[in-house]
C-alpha positions in Angstrom: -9.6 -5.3 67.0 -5.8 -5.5 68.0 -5.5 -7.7 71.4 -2.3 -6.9 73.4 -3.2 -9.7 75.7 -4.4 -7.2 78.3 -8.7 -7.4 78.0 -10.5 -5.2 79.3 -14.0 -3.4 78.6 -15.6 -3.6 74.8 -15.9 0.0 73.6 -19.2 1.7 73.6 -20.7 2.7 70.2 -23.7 5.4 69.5 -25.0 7.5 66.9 -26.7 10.6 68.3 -24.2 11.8 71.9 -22.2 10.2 74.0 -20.8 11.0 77.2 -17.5 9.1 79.3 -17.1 10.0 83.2 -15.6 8.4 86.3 -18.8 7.6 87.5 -22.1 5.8 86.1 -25.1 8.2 87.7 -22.5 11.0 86.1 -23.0 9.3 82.3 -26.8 8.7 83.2 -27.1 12.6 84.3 -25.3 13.7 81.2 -27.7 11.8 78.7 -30.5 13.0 80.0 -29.3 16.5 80.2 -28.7 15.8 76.1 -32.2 14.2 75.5 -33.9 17.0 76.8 -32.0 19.0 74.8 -29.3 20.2 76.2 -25.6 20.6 74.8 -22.0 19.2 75.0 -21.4 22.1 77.4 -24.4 21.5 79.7 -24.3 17.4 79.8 -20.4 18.2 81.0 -21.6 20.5 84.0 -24.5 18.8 85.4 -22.5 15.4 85.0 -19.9 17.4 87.0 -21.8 19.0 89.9 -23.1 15.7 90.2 -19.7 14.3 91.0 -18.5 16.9 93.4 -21.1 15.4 95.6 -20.8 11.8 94.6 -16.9 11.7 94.5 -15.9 14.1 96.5 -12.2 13.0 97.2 -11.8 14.3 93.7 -13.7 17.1 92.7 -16.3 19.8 93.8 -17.6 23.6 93.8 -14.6 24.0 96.1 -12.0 23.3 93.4 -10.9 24.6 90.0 -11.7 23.5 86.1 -10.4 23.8 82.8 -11.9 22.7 79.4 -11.9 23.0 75.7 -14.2 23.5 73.8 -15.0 22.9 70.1 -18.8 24.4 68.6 -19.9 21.5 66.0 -16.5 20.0 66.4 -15.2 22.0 63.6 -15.4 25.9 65.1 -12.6 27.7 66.7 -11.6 26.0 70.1 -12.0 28.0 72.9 -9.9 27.2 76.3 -11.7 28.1 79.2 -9.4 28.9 82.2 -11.3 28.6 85.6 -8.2 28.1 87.7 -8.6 30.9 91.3 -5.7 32.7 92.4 -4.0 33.5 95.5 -4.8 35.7 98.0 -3.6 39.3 97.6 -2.0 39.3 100.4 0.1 36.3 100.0 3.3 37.9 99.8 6.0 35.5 99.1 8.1 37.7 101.8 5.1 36.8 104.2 5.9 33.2 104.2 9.9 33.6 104.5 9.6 35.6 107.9 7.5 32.5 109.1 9.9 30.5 108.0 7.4 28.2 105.4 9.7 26.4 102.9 6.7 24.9 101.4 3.0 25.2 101.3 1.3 23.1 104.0 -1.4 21.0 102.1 -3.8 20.5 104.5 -3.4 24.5 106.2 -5.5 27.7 104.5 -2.2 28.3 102.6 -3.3 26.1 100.3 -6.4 26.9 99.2 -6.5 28.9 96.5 -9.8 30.7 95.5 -12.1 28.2 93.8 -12.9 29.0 90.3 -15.0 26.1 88.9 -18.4 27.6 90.0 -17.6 30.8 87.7 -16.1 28.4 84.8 -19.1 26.5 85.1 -21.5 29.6 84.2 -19.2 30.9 81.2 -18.9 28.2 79.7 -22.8 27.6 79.9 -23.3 31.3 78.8 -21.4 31.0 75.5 -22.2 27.0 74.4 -25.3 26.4 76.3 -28.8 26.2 76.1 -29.7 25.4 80.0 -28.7 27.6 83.0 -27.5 26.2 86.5 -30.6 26.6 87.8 -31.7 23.2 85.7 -28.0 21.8 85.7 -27.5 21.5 89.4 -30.7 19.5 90.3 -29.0 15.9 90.2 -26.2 16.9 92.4 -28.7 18.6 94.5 -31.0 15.3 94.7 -28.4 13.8 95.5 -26.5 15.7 98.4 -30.2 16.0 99.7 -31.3 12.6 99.4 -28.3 10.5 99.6 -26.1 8.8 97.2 -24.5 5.3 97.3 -20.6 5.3 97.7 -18.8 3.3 95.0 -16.4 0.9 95.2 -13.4 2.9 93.8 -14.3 5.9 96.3 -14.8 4.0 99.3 -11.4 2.9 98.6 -10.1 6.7 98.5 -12.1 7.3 101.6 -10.5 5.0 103.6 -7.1 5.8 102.4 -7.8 9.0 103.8 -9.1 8.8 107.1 -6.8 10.2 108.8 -6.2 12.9 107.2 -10.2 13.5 107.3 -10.2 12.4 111.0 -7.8 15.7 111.6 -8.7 18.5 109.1 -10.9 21.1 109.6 -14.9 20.2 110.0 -13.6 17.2 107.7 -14.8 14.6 110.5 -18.2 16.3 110.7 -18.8 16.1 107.0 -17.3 13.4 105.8 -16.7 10.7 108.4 -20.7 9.6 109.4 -20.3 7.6 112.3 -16.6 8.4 112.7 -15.3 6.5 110.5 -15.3 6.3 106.3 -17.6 5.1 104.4 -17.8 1.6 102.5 -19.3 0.7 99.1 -23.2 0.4 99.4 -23.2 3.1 102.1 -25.6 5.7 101.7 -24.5 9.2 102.1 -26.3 12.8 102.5 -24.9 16.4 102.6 -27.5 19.0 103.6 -25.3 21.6 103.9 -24.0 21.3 100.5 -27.3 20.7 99.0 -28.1 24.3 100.3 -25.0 25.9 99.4 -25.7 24.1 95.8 -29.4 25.6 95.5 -28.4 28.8 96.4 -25.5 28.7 93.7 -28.9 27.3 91.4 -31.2 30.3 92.0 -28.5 33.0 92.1 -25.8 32.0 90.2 -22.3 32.3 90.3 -22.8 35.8 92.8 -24.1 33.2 95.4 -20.3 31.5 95.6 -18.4 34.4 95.5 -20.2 36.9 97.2 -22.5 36.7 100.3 -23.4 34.4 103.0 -21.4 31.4 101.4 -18.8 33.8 100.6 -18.6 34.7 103.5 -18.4 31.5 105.2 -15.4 30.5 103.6 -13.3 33.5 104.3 -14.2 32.9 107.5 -13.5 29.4 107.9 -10.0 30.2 106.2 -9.4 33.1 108.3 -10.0 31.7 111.3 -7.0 28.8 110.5 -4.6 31.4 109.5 -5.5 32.0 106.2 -4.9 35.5 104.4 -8.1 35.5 102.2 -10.0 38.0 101.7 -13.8 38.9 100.9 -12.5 40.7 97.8 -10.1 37.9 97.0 -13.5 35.9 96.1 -15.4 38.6 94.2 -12.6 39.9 92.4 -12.4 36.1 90.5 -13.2 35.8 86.6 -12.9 33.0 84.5 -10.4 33.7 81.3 -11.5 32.6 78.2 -8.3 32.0 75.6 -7.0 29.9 72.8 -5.6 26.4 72.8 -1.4 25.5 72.5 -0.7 22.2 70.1 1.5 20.0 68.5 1.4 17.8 65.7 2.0 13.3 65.9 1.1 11.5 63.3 -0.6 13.9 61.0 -3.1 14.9 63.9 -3.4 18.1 65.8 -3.6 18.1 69.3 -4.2 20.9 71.7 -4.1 21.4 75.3 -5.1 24.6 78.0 -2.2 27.2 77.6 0.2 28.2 81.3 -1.2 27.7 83.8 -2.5 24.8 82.8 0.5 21.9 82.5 -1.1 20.4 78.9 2.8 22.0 77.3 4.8 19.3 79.3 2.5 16.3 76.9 3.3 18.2 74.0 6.9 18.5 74.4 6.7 14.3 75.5 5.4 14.5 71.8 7.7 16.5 70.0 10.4 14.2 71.9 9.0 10.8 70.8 7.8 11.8 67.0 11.4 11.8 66.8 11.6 7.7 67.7 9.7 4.4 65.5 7.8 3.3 68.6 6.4 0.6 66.5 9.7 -0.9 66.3 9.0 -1.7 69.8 6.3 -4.0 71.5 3.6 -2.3 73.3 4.8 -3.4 76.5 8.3 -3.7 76.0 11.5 -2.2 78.0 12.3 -0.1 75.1 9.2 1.4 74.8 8.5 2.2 78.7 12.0 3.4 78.7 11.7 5.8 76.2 8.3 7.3 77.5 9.8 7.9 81.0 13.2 9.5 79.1 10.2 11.7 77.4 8.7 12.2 80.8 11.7 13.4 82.7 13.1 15.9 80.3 9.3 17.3 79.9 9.1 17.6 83.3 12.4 19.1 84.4 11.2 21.8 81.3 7.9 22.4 82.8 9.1 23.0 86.2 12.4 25.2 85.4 9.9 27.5 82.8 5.7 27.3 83.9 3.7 28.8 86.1 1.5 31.7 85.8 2.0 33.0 81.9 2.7 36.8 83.2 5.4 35.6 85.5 7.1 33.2 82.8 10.5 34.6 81.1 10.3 32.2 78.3 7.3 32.0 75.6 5.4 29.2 75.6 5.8 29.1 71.8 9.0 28.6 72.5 8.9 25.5 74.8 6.4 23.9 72.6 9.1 24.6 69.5 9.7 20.8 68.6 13.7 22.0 68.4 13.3 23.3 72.5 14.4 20.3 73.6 17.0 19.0 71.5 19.9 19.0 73.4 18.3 16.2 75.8 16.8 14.0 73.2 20.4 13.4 70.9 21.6 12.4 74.3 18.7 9.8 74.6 20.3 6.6 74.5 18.8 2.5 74.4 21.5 1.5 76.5 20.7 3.4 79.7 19.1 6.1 81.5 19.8 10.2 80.7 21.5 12.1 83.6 19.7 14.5 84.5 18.1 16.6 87.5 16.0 14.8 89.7 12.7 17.1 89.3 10.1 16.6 92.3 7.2 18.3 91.4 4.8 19.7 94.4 1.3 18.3 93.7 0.2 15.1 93.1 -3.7 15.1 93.3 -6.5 13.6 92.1 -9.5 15.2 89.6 -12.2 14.1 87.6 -12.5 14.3 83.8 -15.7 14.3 81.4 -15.5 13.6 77.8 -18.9 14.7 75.9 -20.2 14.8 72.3 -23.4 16.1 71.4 -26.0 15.2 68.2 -24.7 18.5 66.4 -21.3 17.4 67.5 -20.3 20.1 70.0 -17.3 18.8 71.9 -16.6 19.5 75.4 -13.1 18.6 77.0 -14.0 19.0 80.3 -11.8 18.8 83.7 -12.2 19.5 87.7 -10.4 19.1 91.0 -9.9 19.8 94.5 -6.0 18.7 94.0 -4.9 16.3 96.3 -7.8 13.8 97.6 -9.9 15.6 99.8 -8.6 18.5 98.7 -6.9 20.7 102.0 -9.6 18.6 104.1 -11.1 22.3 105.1 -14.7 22.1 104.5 -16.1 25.3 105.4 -18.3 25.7 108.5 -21.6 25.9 107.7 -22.0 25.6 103.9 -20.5 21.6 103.5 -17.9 23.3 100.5 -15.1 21.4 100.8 -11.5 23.2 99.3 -9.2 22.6 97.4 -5.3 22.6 98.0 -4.5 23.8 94.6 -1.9 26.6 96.2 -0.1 23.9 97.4 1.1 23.9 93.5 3.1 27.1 94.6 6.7 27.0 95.0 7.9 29.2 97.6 11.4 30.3 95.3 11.6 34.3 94.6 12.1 34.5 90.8 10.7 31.2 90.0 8.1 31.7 87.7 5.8 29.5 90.1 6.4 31.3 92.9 3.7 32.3 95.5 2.6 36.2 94.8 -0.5 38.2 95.3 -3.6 37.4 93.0 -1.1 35.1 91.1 -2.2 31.5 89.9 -0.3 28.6 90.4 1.2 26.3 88.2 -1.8 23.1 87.8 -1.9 19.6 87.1 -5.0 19.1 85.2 -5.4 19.0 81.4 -8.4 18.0 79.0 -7.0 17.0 75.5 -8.6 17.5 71.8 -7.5 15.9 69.1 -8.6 17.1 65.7 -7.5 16.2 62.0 -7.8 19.2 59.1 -9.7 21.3 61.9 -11.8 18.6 62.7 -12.5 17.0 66.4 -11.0 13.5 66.1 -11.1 12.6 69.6 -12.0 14.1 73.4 -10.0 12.8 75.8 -8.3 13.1 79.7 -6.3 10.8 82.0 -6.5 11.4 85.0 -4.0 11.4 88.0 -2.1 14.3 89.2 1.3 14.3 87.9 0.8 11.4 86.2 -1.9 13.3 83.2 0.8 14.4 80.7 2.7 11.0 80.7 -1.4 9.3 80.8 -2.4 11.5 77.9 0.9 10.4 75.7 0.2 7.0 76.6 -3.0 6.4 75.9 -3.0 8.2 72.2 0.5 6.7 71.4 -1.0 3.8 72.4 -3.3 4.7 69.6 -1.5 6.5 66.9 1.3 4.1 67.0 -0.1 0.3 68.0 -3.2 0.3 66.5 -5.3 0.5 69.7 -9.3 1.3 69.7 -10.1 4.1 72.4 -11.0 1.4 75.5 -7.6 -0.9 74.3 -5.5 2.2 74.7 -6.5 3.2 77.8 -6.6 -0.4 79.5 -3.1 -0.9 79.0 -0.5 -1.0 81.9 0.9 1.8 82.7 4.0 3.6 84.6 5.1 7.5 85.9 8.6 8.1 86.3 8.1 10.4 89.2 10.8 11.6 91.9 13.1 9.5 90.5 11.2 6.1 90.9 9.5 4.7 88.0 6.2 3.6 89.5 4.6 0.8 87.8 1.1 -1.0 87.5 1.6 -4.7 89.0 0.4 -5.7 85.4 3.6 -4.5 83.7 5.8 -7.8 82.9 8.4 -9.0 85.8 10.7 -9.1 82.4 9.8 -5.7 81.5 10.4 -4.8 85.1 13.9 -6.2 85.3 14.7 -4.9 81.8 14.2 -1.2 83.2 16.0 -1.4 86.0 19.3 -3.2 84.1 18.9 0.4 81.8 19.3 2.1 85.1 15.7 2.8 86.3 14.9 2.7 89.6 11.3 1.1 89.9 8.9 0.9 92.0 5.6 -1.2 91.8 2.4 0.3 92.1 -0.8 -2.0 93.5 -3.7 0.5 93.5 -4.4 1.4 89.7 -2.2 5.0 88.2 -4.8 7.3 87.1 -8.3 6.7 85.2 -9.3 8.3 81.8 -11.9 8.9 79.4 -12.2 9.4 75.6 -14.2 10.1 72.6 -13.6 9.0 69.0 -15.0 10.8 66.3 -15.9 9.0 63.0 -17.3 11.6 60.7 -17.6 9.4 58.0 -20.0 6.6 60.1 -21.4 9.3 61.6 -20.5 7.3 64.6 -18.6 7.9 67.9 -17.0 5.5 70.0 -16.3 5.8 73.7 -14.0 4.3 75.8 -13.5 4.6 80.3 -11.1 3.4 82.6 -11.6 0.2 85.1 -9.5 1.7 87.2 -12.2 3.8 88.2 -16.0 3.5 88.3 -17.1 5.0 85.8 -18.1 4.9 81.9 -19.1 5.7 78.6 -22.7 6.1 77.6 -24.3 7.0 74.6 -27.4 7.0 72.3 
């Protein structure tokens, strides 16, 4: 093992499954589910569900999910879309009259419909052996009989009070007492627990249609929203195929537009074309040469993405490793490219789930309300709170992310798979809005090029370049720091902790996998 001086957890090592979340009841649901028998795929929901109660400033049946999926970690990956759309009404016309520049974030306009409820039963219908019914029971335990708030999500709560303490039914549901909750607090959720049996016994019909259904048209309406009960039954879940690069011999695919996993593989395409290892780890030359990566990635993603039948250029194209040529022979180790300040709109927060099974199904598994809280509209009677996912929508006619009937918008979260010859090599996520493709690069150059194990690479400090700040972890060197900002970058430190992730490592020849999970969060890897 290769120490960079930065120690951290000891990676977790198993023979039969393994699991890595933000959360430790999450792990413990997800290897149960898999010692009774269950698969990859179910392990992943129920250690989901679970968290949409237990962390819900992250994720929830309100929000949206994506995944990949690999049968016996050598089948055909299959990417399962379970973004929701907007409403059909939402008329990008509609919004100019009213004079809206942007999407309010905490108003109906940005809620989007939620699609991870519908996600959740595909994916179970085509790679699992257990049905919601069975899958939902921890979460609902646990809405019912309470749960004990962890550190990292008190933390989140109280960062958010205010914005609780003035959204809609927020304070009722998620402020006991008036105020947020602190670590060791224990917490219940009746309404959801009921909302979360009915999803159990009826399925996905009991979301989208009905009495909960319902509700949350209701709730939205009644705030100005322009959803619709048919805006809620008309939503599906797309199943499709994965979009990849190639670094260092490996092959590694993300979720296709409107899922943002292109903007990590153009970051690769640009840096496969640079020695990292002549650099240090944590050195000024290579930090500098991520966020060079970063920026031209991003100002790609958000001059070309959004939903794939509103995009003029292929994504084929974009992930071409010559599509960005003209930026990088201008990338220089003397100072900083000029280019366009790019401010994406979203900046949220999500949870991922890494999960392995004994006959080596993989699941690369990801879910969010967007922002924290999510739009902090829970709806009135059934304790779902939303997400502010539309909030991703530019309001720009012609931009290929631009607000439109039944459209989706361009999203920030992507699980990652990694496989060599066909092969699953490794599950992984990072987490942390905008900050995912930049995480995801990090963490597997961190790998690929310095020689880290899974919990080494994802310890290490970390930076965004973001709005044109580059906001760093207070554990990146002062000289590193001052290094940056003598090339022209304009930093910013960052106390609380960028992002979280989990990951996976496959070794087919052991028969072995290795897990590693962030302490920036609460979570872990678990495995037996």
């Amino acid at each position: 093992m290769r120490s960079f001086h930065f120690p951290g957890r000891s990676t977790v090592h198993a023979q039969n499954a393994m699991v890595a979340t933000s959360h430790p009841q999450a792990a413990l649901a997800a290897i149960e589910v898999m010692r009774a028998g269950g698969t990859a795929a179910d392990a992943a929901v129920a250690a989901c569900a679970l968290l949409g109660v237990i962390e819900p400033q992250s994720t929830g049946i309100g929000g949206d999910c994506f995944a990949l999926v690999q049968p016996k970690g050598d089948g055909k990956i299959v990417v399962y879309n379970g973004s929701g759309r907007a409403p059909a009404a939402a008329n990008v016309e509609w919004y100019q009259e009213r004079k809206i520049h942007s999407v309010p974030l905490t108003s109906a306009h940005a809620v989007s419909v939620p699609g991870a409820v519908d996600a959740w039963d595909r994916i179970l219908r085509d790679h699992g052996r257990l049905g919601l019914d069975r899958l939902l029971q921890p979460a609902i335990r646990a809405a019912e009989e309470g749960y004990v708030v962890a550190p990292r999500i008190a933390f989140d709560w109280k960062n958010n009070f205010e914005k609780l303490k003035n959204g809609t039914n927020t304070a009722h549901y998620l402020l006991p007492g008036g105020k947020p909750p602190v670590a060791g607090d224990v917490i219940r959720q009746p309404e959801l627990a009921q909302t979360l049996r009915a999803i159990a016994k009826d399925g996905p019909s009991a979301f989208y249609r009905g009495p909960i259904a319902e509700d949350m048209v209701e709730t939205l309406r009644g705030i100005g929203g322009l959803h619709t009960l048919e805006d809620f039954a008309n939503h599906s879940t797309e199943a499709t195929s994965p979009i990849g690069t190639i670094y260092k011999g490996l092959d590694v695919w993300q979720c296709p537009p409107n899922g943002p996993g292109l903007t990590m593989l153009v970051m690769l395409n640009i840096l496969s074309r640079f020695d990292l290892t002549k650099y240090a780890p944590v050195s000024v030359e290579r930090f500098h040469l991520e966020a060079e990566a970063a920026r031209i990635a991003y100002m790609i993603r958000e001059q070309h993405v959004g939903d794939p039948a509103h995009m003029t250029v292929e994504v084929a194209s974009i992930i071409a490793r010559e599509f960005a040529d003209e930026y990088i022979n201008k990338i220089s180790m003397e100072r900083t490219l000029d280019l366009p300040n790019v401010a994406p709109p979203m900046n949220p927060d999500t949870v991922y789930i890494t999960v392995v099974d004994r006959d080596r199904n993989v699941c690369s598994f990801i879910n969010s309300i967007a922002h924290a809280f999510g739009s902090a509209i829970v709806s009135n009677n059934t304790g779902v709170l939303l997400q502010n996912r539309a909030g991703g929508f530019r309001i720009q006619p012609g931009h290929p992310n631009c607000i439109g009937p039944g459209k989706r918008p361009l999203h920030t979260i992507i699980p990652a798979l990694v496989t060599r010859g066909g092969r699953a090599q490794m599950s992984y996520g990072v987490m942390g809005g905008q900050y995912q493709p930049t995480g995801q690069t990090h963490v597997l150059t961190n790998m690929l090029d310095y020689g880290c194990d899974v919990q080494e690479a994802i310890d290490m400090p970390r930076g965004l370049h973001y709005e044109g700040n580059y906001q760093l972890e207070d554990s990146v060197p002062a000289a590193v720091v001052e290094g940056l900002q003598r090339l022209g970058h304009k930093t910013t430190k960052l106390v609380p902790p960028l992002g979280g992730g989990q990951a996976i490592w496959i070794d087919w020849d052991k028969g072995t996998l290795t897990g590693g999970s962030d302490p920036r969060k609460d979570g872990c890897a678990l495995g037996y």
